[in-house]
C-alpha positions, 0 to 999 in steps of 0.5 A, spaced: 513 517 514 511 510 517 513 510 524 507 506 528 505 502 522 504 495 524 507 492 517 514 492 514 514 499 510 515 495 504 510 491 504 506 498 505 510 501 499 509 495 494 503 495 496 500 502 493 504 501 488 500 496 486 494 500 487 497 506 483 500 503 478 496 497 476 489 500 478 487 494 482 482 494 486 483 493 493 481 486 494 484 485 489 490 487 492 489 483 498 489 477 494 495 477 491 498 478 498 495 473 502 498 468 496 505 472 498 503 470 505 503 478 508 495 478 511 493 485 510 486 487 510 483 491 504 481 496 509 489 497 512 490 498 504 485 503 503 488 507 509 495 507 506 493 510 499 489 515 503 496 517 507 502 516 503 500 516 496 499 524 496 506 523 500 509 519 494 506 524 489 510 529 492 516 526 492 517 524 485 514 530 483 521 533 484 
């Protein structure tokens, strides 16, 4: 699911998490990471809600 990601999948999967379950912006997002001292970009964020939040969805579904 994550291969060819450049980041951590943690930090990929905390990071939907935050955009899921808190409904933070995406900028937002990328703040609270840069204070955790994880640079992400809040274009990469959006990239990632986009394909493993529907992934997520499905899996806990079941």
């Amino acid at each position: 699911m994550f291969k060819g990601c450049h980041f951590p999948s943690e930090v990929a999967l905390e990071t939907v998490r935050y955009y899921l379950a808190y409904k933070l912006s995406y900028r937002e997002i990328e703040e609270i990471q840069r204070e955790r001292g994880i640079t992400v970009d809040h274009t990469t964020i959006n990239r990632w809600v986009l394909k493993f939040a529907p992934i997520l969805e499905h899996k806990a579904r079941r």
